[in-house]
NUZA-984573 format. One line per field, with one value per residue: residue in one letter; x, z, y of N, C-alpha, C in turn. Coordinates in steps of 0.001 Angstrom, whole numbers, plus 524288, in hexadecimal, padded with zeros to 5 digits. Layout:
BEGIN
code = (a,...) $
n.x = (X,...) $
n.z = (Z,...) $
n.y = (Y,...) $
ca.x = (X,...) $
ca.z = (Z,...) $
ca.y = (Y,...) $
c.x = (X,...) $
c.z = (Z,...) $
c.y = (Y,...) $
END
This chain:
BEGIN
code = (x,x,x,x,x,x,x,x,x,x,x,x,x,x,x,x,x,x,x,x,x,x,x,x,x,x,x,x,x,x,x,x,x,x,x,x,x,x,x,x,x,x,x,x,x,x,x,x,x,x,x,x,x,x,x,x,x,x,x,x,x,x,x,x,x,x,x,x,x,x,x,x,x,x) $
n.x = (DF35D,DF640,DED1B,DE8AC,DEE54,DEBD0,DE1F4,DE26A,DE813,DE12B,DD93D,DDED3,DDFCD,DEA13,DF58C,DFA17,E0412,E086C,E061D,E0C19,E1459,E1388,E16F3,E1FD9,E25CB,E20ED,E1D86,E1A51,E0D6E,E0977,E091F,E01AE,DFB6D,DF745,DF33E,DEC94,DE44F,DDACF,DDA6E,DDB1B,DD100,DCC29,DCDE4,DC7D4,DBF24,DBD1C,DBCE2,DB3CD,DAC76,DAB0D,DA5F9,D970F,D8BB8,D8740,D8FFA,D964D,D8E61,D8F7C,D99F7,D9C71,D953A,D9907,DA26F,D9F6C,D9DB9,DA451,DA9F8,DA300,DA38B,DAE97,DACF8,DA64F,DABCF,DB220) $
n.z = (653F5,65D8F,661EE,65CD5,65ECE,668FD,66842,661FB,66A5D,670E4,66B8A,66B08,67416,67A98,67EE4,67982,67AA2,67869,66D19,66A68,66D28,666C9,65DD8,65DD2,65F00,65977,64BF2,6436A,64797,64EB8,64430,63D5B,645F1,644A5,63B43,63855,64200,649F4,649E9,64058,63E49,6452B,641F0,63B46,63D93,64263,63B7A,6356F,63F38,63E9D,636CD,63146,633FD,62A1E,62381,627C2,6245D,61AC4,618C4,61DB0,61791,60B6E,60DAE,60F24,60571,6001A,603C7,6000F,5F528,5F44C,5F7ED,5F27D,5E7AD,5EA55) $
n.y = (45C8A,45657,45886,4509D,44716,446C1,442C6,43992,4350B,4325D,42D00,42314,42113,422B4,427AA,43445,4370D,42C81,42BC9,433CD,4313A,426B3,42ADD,42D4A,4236C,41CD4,420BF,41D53,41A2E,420B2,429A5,42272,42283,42DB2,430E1,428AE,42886,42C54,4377B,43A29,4371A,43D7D,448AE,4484E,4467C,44F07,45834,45394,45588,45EEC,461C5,46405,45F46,45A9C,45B6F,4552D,44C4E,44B3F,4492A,4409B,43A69,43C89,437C1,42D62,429C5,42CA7,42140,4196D,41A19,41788,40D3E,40A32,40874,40158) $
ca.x = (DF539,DF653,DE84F,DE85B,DF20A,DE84B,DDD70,DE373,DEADE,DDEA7,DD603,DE061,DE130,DEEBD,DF6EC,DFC5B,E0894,E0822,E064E,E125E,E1706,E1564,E18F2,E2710,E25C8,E1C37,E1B79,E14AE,E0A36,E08F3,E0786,DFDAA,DF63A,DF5F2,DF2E3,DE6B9,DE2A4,DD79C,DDCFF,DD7ED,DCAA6,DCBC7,DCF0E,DC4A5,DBA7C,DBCBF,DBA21,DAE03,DA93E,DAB8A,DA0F0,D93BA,D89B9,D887D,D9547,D974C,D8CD5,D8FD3,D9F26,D991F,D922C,D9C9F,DA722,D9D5E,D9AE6,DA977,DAB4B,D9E1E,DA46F,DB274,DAB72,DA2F0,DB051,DB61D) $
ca.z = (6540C,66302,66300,65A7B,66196,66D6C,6665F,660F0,66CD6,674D6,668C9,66A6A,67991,679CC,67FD4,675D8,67AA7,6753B,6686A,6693D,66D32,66142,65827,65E33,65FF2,653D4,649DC,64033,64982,64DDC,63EAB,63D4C,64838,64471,6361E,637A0,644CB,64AF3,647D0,63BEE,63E78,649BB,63F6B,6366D,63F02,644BE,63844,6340D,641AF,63D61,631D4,63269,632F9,6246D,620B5,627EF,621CE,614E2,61923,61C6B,612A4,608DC,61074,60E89,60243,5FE7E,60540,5FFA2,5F19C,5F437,5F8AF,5EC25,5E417,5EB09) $
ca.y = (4572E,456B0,4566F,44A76,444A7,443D4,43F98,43319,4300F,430F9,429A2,41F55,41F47,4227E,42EF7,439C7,43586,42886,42DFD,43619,42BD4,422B9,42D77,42CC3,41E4F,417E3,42315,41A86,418F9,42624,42B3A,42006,4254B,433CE,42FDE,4257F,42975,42FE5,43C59,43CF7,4380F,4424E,44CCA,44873,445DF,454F2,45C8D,451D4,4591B,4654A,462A6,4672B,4597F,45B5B,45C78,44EA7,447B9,44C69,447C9,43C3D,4390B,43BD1,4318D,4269F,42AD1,42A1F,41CE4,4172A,41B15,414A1,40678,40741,4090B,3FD31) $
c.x = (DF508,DF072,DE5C2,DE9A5,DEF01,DE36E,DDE03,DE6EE,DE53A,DD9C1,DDAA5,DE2A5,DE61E,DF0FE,DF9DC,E0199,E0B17,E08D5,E0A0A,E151D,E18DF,E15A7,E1D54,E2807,E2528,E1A9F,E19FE,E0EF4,E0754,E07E7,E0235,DF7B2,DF356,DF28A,DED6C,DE559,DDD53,DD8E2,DD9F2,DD25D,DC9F4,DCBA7,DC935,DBEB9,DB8C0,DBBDF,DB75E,DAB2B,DA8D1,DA62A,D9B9C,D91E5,D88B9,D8BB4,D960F,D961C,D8CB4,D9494,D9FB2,D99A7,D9810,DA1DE,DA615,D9D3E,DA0D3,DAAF9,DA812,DA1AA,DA97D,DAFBE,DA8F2,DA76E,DB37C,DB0C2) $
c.z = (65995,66421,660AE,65D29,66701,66B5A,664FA,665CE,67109,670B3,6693F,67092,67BD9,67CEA,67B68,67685,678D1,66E8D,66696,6673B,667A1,65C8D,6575C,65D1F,65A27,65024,64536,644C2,64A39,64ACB,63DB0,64120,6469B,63EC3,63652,63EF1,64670,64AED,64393,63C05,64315,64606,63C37,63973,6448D,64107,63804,63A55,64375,63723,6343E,631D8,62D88,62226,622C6,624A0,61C19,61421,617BA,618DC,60ECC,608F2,60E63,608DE,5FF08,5FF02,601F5,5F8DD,5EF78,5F55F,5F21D,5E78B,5E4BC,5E65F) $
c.y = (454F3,454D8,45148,4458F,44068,44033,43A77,4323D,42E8B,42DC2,423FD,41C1A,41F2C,429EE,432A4,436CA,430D7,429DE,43062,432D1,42706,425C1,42E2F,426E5,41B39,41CA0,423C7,41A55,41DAD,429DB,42788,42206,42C28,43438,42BEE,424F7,42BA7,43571,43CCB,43C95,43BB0,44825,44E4B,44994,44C67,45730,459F7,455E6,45E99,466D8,4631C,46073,45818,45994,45676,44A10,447E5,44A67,44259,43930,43869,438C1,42E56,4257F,4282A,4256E,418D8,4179A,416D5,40DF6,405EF,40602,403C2,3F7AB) $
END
């Protein structure tokens, strides 16, 4: 978590301590950030580069594929 911690305060230009900070302070805000943050596309976008080039574009593929499915439904 610590290592999270840095990552979004330095994707948001901000010191760690700040962040403490508004989890004593604002801790709606603080949940908001940990929850739809870069964190997770940090999480996500560390196992996708743990896949083989394959395994991506087959990932890929199958995203658009899902998305491309939900518009036709609307």
């Amino acid at each position: 978590m610590e290592k999270n911690l840095k990552e979004l305060a330095k994707s948001l230009k901000i010191g760690v301590s700040t962040i403490y900070q508004w989890k004593k302070t604002r801790p709606e805000l603080y949940e908001f950030l940990l929850n739809n943050s870069v964190l997770q596309k940090n999480e996500i976008t560390n196992y996708y580069e743990q896949l083989t080039q394959e395994e991506q574009e087959m990932y890929l593929t199958e995203i658009k594929a899902i998305i491309m499915r939900r518009k036709l439904k609307k």
